[in-house]
C-alpha positions as CSV (number, residue, x, y, z in Angstrom):
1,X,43.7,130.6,47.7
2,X,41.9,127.9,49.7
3,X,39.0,128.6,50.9
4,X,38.3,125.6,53.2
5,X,39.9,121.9,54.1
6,X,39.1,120.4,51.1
7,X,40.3,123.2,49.1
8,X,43.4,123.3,50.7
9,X,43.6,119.0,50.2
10,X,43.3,119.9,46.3
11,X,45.8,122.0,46.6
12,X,48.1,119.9,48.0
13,X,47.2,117.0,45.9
14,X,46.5,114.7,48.6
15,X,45.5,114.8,52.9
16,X,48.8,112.7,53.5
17,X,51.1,115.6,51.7
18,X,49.1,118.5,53.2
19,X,49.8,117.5,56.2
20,X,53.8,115.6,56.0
21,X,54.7,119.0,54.3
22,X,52.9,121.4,56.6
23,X,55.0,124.4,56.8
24,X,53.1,125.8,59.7
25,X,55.0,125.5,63.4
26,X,54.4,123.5,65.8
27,X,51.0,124.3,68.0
28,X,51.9,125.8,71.7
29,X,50.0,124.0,73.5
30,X,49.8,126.8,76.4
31,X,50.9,130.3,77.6
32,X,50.8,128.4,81.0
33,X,54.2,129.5,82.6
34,X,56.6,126.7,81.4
35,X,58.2,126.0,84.4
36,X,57.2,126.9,88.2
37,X,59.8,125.1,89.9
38,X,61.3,122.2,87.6
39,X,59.5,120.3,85.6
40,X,61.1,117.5,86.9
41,X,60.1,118.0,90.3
42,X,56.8,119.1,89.3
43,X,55.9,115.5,87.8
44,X,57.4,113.9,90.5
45,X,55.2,115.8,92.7
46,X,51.5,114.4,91.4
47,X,52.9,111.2,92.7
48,X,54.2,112.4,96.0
49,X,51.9,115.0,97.3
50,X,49.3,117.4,95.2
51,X,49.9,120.1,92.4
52,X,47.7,122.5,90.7
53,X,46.8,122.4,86.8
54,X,46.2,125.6,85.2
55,X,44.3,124.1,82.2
56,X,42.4,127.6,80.9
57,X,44.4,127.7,77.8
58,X,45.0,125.0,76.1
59,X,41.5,123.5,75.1
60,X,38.8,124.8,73.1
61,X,35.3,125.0,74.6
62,X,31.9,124.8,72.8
63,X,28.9,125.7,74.9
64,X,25.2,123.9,73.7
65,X,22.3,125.5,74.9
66,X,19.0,124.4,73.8
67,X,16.1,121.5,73.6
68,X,18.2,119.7,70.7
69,X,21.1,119.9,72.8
70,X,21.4,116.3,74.0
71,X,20.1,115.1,70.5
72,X,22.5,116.7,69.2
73,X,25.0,114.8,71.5
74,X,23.3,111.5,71.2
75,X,23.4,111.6,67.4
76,X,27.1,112.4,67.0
77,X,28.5,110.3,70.2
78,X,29.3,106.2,70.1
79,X,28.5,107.0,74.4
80,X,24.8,106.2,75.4
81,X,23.7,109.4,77.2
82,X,20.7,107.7,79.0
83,X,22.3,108.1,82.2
84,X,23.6,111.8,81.8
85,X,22.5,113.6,85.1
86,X,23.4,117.7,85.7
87,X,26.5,118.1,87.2
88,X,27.7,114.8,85.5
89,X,31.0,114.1,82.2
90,X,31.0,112.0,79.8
91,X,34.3,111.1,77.5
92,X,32.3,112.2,74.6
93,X,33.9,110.3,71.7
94,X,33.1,110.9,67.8
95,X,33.6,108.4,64.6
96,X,33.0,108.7,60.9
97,X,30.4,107.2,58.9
98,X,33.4,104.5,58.4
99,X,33.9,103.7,62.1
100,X,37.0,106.0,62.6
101,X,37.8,108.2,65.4
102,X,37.2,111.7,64.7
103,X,38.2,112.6,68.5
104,X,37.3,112.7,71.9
105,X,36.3,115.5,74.6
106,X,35.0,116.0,78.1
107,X,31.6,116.9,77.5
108,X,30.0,118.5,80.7
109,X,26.2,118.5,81.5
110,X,25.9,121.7,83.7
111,X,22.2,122.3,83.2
112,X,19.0,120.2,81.9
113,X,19.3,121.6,78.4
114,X,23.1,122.7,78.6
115,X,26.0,121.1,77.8
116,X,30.1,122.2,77.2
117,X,32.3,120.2,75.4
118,X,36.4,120.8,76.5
119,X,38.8,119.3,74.2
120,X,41.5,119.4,71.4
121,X,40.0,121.0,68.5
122,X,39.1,118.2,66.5
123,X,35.5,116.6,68.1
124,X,35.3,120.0,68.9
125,X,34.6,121.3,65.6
126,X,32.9,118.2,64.5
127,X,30.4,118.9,67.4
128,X,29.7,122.6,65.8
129,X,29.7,121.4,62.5
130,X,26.7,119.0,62.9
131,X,25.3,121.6,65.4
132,X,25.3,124.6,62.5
133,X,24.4,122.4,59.7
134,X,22.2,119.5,61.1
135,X,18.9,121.6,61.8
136,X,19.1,121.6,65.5
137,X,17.9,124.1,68.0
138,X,20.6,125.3,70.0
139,X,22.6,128.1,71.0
140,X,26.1,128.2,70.7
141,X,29.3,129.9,72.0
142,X,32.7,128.9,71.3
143,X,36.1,129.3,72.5
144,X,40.1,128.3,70.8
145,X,42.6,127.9,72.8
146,X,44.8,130.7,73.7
147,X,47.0,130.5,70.7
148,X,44.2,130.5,68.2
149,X,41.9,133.2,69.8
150,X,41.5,135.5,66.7
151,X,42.4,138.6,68.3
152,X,43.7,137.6,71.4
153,X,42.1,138.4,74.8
154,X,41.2,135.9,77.7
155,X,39.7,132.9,77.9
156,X,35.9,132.8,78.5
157,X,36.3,130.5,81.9
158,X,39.3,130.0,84.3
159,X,39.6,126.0,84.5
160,X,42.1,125.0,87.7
161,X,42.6,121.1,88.9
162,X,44.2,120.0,92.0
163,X,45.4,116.3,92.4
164,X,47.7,113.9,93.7
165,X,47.8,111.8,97.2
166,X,47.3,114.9,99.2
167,X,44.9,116.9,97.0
168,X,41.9,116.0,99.2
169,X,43.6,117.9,101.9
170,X,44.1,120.9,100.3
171,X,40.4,120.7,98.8
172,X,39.4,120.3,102.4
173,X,41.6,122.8,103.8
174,X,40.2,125.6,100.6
175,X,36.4,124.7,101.4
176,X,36.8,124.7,105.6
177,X,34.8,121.7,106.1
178,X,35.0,117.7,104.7
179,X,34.5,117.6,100.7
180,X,31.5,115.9,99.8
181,X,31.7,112.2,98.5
182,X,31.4,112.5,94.5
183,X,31.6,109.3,92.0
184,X,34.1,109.3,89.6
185,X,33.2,112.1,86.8
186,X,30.3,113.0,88.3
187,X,30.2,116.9,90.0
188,X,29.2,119.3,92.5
189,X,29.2,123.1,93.1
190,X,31.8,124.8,95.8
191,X,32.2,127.8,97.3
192,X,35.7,129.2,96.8
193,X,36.7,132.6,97.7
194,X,33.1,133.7,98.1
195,X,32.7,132.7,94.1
196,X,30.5,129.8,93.1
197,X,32.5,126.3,91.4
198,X,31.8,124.0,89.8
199,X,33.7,120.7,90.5
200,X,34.3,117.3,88.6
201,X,35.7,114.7,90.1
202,X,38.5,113.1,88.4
203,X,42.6,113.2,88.0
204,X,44.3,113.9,84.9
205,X,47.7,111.9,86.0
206,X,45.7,109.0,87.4
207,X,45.0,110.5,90.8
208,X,42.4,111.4,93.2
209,X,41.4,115.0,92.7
210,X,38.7,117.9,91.3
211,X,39.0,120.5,88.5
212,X,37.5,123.7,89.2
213,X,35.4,125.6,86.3
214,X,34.1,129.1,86.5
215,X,34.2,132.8,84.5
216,X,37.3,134.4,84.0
217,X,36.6,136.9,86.1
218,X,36.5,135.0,89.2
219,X,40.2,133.5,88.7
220,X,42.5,135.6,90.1
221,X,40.4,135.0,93.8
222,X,39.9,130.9,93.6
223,X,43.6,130.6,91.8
224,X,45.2,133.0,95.1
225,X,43.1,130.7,97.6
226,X,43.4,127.2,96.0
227,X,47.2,128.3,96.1
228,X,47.1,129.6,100.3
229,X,45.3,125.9,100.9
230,X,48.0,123.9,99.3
231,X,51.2,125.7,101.2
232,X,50.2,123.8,104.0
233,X,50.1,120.3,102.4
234,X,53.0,121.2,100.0
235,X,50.9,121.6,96.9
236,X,53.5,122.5,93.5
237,X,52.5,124.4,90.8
238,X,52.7,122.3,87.3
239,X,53.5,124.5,84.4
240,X,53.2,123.8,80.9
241,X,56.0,121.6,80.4
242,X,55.3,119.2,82.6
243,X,51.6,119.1,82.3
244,X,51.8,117.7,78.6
245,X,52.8,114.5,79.7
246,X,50.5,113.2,82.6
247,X,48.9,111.5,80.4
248,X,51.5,109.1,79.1
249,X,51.1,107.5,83.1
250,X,47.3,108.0,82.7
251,X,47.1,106.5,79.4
252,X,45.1,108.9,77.7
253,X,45.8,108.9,73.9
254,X,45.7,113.3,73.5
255,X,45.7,113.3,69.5
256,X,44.9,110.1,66.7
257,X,45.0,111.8,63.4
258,X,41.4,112.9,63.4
259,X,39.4,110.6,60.5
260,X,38.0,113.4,58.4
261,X,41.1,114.2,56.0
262,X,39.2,111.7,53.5
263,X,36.2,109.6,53.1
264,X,33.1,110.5,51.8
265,X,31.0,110.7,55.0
266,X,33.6,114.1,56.2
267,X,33.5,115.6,52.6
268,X,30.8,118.3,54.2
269,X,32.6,118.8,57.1
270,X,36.0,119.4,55.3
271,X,34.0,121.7,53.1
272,X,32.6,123.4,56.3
273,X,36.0,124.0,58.1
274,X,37.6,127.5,57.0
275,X,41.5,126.9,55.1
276,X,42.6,129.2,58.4
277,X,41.1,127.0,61.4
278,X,43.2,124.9,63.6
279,X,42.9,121.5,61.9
280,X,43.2,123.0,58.6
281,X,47.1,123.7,59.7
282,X,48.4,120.9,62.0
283,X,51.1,118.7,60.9
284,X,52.1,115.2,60.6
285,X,55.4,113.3,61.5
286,X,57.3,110.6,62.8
287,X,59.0,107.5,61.6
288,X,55.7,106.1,60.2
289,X,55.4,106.9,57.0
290,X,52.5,105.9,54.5
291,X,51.1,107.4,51.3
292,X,47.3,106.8,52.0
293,X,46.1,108.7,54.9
294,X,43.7,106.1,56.0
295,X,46.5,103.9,57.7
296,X,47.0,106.6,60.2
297,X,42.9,106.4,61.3
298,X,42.2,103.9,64.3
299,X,38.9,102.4,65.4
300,X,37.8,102.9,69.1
301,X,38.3,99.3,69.4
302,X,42.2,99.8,68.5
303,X,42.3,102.4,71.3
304,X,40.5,101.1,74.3
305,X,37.2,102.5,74.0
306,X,35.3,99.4,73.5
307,X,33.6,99.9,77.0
308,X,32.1,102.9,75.9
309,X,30.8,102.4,73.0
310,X,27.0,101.5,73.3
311,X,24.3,100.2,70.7
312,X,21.8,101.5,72.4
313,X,20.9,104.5,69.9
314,X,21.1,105.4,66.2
315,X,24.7,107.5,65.9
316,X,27.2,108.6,63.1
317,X,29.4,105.3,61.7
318,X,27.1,102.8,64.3
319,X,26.5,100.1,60.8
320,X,30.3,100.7,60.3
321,X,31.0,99.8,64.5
322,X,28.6,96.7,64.2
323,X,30.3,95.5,61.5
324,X,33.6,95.6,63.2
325,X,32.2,93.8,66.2
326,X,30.9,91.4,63.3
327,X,34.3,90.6,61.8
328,X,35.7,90.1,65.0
329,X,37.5,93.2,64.7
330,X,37.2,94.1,68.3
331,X,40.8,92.4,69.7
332,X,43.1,93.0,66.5
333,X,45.2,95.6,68.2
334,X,45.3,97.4,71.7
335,X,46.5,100.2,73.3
336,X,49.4,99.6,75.1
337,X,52.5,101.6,77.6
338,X,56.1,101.7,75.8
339,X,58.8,101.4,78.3
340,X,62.2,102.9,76.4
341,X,66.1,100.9,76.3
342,X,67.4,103.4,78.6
343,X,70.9,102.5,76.9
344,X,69.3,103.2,73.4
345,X,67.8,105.9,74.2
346,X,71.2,107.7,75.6
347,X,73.2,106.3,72.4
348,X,70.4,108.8,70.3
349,X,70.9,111.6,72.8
350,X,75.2,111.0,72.6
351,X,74.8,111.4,68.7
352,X,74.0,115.3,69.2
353,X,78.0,115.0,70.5
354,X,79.2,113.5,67.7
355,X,80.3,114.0,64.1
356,X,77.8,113.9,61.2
357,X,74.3,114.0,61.5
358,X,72.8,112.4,64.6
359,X,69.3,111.1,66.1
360,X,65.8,113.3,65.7
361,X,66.7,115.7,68.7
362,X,64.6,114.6,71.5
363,X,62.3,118.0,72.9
364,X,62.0,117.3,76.8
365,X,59.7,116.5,78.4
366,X,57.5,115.8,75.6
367,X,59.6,114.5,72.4
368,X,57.4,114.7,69.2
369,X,57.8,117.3,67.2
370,X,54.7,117.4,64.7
371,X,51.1,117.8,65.6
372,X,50.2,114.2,65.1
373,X,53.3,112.0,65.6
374,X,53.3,108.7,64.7
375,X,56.6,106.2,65.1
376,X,57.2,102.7,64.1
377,X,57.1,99.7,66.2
378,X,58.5,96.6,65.0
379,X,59.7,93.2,66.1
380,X,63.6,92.3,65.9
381,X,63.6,91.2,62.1
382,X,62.0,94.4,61.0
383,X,58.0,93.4,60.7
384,X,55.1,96.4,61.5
385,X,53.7,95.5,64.7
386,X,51.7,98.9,64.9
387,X,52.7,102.8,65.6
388,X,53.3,105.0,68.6
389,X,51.8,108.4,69.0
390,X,53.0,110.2,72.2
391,X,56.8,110.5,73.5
392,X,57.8,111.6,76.4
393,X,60.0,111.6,79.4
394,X,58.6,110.6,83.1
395,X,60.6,111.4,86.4
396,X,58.1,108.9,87.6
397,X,59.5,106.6,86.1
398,X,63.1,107.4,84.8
399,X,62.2,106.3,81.4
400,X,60.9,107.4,78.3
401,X,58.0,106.1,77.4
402,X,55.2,106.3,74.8
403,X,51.4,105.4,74.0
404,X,51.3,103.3,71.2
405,X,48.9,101.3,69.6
406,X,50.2,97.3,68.4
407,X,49.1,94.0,66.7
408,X,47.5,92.1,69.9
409,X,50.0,89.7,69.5
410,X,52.3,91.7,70.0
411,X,50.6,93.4,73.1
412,X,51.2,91.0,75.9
413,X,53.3,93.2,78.9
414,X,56.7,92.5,78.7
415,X,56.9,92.0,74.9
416,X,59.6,93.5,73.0
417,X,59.9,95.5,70.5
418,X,62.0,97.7,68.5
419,X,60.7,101.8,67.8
420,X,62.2,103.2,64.8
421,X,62.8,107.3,65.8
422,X,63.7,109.7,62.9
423,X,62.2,110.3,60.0
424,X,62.3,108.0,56.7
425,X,62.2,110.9,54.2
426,X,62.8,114.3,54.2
427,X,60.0,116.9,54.7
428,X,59.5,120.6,54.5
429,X,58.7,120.8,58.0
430,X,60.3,123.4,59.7
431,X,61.0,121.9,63.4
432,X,62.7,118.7,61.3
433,X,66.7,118.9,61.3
434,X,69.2,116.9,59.2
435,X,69.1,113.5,61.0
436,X,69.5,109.8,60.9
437,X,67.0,107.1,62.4
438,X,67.8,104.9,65.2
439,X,66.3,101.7,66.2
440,X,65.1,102.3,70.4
441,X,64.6,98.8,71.8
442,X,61.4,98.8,74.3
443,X,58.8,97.2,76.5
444,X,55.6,97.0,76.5
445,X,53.8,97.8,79.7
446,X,49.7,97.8,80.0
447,X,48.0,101.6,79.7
448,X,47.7,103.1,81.9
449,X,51.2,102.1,83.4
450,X,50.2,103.4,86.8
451,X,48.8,100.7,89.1
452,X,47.0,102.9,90.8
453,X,45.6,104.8,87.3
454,X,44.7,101.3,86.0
455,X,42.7,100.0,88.9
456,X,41.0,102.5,92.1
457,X,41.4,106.0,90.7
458,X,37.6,106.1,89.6
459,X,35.8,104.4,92.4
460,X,34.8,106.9,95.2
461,X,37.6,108.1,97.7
């Protein structure tokens, strides 16, 4: 039996079949109560007034303690951490000695020589990797998400966000006197409930807002007062559902295949990662189908993190980054908002009604079914223009609509397209039914598709 990744790869006879065949279910994403109210309502309401993100769950968390700590960080990150005060986030994000992207986290400075990373597992484990085998000095602690904590029990810290128009008065109304003014991703400490906060500054649907960190044993006493303070300003409670898909108004691309499946600069890592761990038993679908895993890696410059990356320190895959921006690489594709044919879309959900097999059934309020989901987008006569990696459905905007990642070209708002939903070939995945594919007309709208997302939400309130 497999022993690690690369093991398990063998095994399988390749990354692309591991994953396309992966037997395992679908991840939960959260224990979060699905619903509070509707999940309807409860997306319309970060628009109207404020709602409250339980977020303990569904992220892992690595803690780094130690003198190597930001070393650590400045080796492994494309981000320059010159300017990286206490109290401060970055976006941490990770590449390959190739230039892929590994992943991305919020990576937390909450002391001089202490840092926590909070993401999806993949940059994660990349982050403990180097940590445990790179010769640093630090001090770790780590914890999965709810459904992969061996054993069970609670989560190490509570992690609660308020946003929305309105949230600033509940925060106001929770701490009894005017918030202080805090920059974008940048943080302070609260008092809440007699128990000490900390805060970050930032909104995971695109509006104003503050997630709250502390042990697990304060919860129950910040979650019961955050939740007094927002009856009077007509806070809502997001469950699970609907939380999976602020970001497809955000714009935040939650999971690229991670870049470490293959390639000779992740062959130690893949060797590090136990055959049991998360990204050892993910899977991948969609309509996007290729036999070579490396077509379903991106660059940062294909998703929008050009801005951050910086040249201003010696990192993993830098050579391979300034020999994109070399080759002009930089502009080939972009990150781009996929407004769905509303009268497409309902033909795929009739099919369910008739005869025969029908569409891919569509999940609501989020629609992809495998781990890391990848669709095609193509022009009118049938042509690649690139791939779309997160469905959903928005209240907001009484559409469905997905992140995708296109052909510049092909990028411009207002473009359209054609995405391909269904699989091409059969697999052994369990949550994949007997179905046809359908061809979805759609638009392309910038990312994020909120106005308000794309332009003020990270300047100062």
């Amino acid at each position: 039996m497999a022993k690690n990744l690369e093991e398990k790869i063998a095994e399988a006879g390749s990354p692309q079949t591991m994953l396309w065949e992966s037997k395992d279910p679908p991840i939960v994403a959260t224990p979060v109560t699905p619903e509070f109210t509707n999940w309807r309502d409860e997306q319309l309401a970060w628009r109207r007034t404020s709602v409250l993100f339980d977020q303990s769950h569904h992220m892992a968390d690595l803690n780094i303690r130690g003198k190597d700590a930001l070393k650590l960080i400045r080796d492994t990150a494309i981000n320059s951490v010159e300017y990286f005060p206490v109290n401060a986030a970055k976006q941490y994000i990770a590449v390959n000695g190739e230039g892929q992207i590994i992943g991305d986290n919020i990576l937390f400075r909450n002391e001089e020589e202490e840092f926590q990373a909070v993401g999806v597992p993949p940059s994660i484990n990349w982050l403990q990797y180097h940590a445990e085998t790179g010769g640093y000095d630090v001090e770790l602690w780590r914890d999965n998400p709810s459904y992969a904590r061996v054993g069970g029990g609670d989560p190490v810290v509570y992690r609660y966000e308020v946003q929305g128009p309105g949230a600033m008065n509940v925060i106001r109304e929770v701490l009894g006197e005017e918030p202080p003014t805090v920059k974008f991703f940048h943080g302070a400490r609260f008092t809440i409930a007699g128990k000490m906060v900390r805060a970050l500054r930032h909104g995971m649907a695109g509006e104003p807002g503050f997630e709250f960190v502390g042990p697990w044993a304060d919860r129950e006493a910040v979650h019961n007062a955050l939740l007094e303070a927002g009856k009077k300003h007509g806070m809502v409670q997001v469950g699970g559902r609907a939380y999976l898909t602020n970001t497809l108004e955000s714009g935040w691309l939650p999971r690229p295949l991670p870049a470490f499946y293959s390639g000779k600069s992740t062959e130690g890592f893949r060797r590090w990662l136990a055959a049991d761990e998360i990204d050892a038993k993910v899977s991948l679908g969609g309509s996007f189908f290729s036999d070579s895993i490396e077509d379903y890696y991106f660059s940062p410059y294909d998703v929008g993190y050009g801005r951050i990356v910086k040249f201003d320190h010696d990192f993993i895959g830098r050579e391979a980054l300034e020999a994109q921006v070399a080759a002009g690489q930089t502009e080939v594709r972009k990150k781009v908002t996929l407004k769905w044919d509303a009268e497409d879309t309902a033909k795929c959900w009739a099919s369910m009604f008739q005869p025969g097999p029908g569409a891919k059934y569509f999940n609501l309020p989020i629609a992809h079914y495998a781990t890391y989901h990848y669709d095609r987008v193509e022009s009118a006569d049938g042509a690649l223009l690139g791939r779309s990696l997160h469905t959903g459905y928005s209240s907001n905007y009484r559409s469905m609509l997905s992140l995708a990642v296109l052909d510049a070209a092909a990028a411009e708002p207002g473009t359209e397209v054609v995405l391909v939903w269904g699989e091409p070939k059969p697999s052994s995945k369990i949550q994949v039914e007997d179905h046809v594919q359908f061809k979805i007309r759609a638009t392309v709208y910038p990312t994020p598709i909120d106005m308000h997302a794309r332009t003020t939400y990270r300047k100062n309130d």
